[in-house]
C-alpha positions in Angstrom: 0.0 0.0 0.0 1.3 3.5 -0.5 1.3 5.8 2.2 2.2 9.8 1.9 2.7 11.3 5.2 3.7 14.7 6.3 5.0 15.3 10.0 4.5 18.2 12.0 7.5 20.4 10.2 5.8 20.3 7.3 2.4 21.4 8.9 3.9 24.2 11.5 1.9 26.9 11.9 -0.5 27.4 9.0 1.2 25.6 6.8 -1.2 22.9 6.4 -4.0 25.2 4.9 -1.6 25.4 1.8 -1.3 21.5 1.7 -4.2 19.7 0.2 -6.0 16.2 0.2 -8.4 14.5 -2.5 -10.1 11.3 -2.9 -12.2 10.6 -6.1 -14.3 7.8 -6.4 -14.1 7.6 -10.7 -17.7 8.8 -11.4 -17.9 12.2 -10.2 -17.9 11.9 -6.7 -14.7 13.2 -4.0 -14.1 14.5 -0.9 -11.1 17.1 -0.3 -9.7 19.6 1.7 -6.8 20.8 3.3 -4.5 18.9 5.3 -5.2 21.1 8.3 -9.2 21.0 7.5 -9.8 24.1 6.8 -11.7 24.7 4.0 -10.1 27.5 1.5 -11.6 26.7 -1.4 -15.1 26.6 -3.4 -14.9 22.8 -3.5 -13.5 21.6 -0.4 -15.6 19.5 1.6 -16.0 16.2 2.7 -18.3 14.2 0.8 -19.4 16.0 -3.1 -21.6 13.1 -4.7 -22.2 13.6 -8.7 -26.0 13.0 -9.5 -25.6 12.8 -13.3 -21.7 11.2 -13.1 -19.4 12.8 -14.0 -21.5 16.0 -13.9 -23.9 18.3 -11.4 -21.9 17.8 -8.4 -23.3 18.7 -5.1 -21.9 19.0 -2.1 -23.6 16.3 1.1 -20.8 17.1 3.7 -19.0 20.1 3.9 -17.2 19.6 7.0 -16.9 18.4 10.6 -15.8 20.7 13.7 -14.7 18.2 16.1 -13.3 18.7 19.7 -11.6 17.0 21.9 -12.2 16.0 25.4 -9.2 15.8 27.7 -9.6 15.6 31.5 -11.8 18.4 31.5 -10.8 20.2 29.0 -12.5 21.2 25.6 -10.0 21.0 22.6 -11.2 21.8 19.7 -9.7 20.3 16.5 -11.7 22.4 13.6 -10.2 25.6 11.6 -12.3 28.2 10.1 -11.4 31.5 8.9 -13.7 33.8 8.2 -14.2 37.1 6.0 -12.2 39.5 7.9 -8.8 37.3 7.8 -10.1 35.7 11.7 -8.6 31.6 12.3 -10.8 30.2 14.8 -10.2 27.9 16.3 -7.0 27.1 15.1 -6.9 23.1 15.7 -4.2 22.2 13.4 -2.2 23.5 16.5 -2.5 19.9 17.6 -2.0 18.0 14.4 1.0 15.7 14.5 0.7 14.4 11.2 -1.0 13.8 7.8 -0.6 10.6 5.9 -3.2 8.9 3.1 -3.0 5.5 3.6 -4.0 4.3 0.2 -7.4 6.2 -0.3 -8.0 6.6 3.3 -7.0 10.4 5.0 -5.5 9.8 8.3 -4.9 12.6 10.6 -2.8 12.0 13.8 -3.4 14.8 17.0 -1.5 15.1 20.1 -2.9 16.5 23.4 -1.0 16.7 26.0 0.3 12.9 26.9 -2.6 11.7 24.2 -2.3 10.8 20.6 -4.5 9.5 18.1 -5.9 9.0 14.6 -8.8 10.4 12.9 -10.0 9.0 9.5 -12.1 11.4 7.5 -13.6 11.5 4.5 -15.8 9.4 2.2 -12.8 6.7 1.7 -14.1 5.1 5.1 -17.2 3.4 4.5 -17.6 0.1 2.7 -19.8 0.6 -0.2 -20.3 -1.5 -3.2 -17.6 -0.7 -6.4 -19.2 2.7 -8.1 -20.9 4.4 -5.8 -20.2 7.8 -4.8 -18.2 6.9 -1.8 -14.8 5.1 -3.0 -11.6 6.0 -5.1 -8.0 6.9 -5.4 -7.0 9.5 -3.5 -3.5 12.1 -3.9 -2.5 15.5 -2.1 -0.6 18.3 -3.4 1.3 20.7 -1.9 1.1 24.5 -2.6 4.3 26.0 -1.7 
């Protein structure tokens, strides 16, 4: 299986909003985003399924804010930024790495004396060949 990965030097700060992530499933149909899950463009998001494949794409699953709980502590993972330039929250402050694992993204986020994985994206569910939630999968880096 191939495996790309990217370690936390190459997602310092907000590096990882100019890193990007895409699975395709072949008939229309992807999820993408960047590594650091902030959405920056027009069609990031996490599940696009294509009613007339290849064509008239719409968007199911844009994105996920997801926090953390640790002790008693609310951590949250998500970045946005909105209109006027604002990052909030700014999660990717706890992301440890990036990899796809053949189509599968797999983030890894460290909190404190806790690690662990996050799969996201339409790669994870078992569906039946063809159907708008499997593919291939590459990420690009915009330096």
């Amino acid at each position: 299986m191939n495996t790309l990965t990217l370690g936390r030097d190459a997602l310092h700060g907000m590096s990882g909003t100019e890193r990007e992530w895409l699975v395709t499933n072949g008939i229309g149909g992807f999820a993408s985003s960047s590594v650091s899950l902030m959405n920056t463009r027009r069609y990031h998001g996490l599940l696009f399924a294509s009613l007339r494949p290849p064509v008239e794409r719409v968007a199911l699953v844009s994105k996920l804010d997801v926090t953390a709980l640790y002790g008693n502590s609310q951590i949250p993972l998500a970045a946005n930024e909105f209109a006027d330039g604002t990052v909030a929250p700014r999660g990717f402050c706890h992301l440890e790495s990036f990899r796809l694992e053949g189509l599968v993204p797999v983030w890894t986020w460290q909190i404190g004396d806790a690690a662990w994985n996050s799969v996201c994206g339409c790669a994870t569910v078992r569906t039946p060949p063809m159907c708008n939630s499997r593919g291939s999968a590459a990420a690009k880096s915009y330096d």
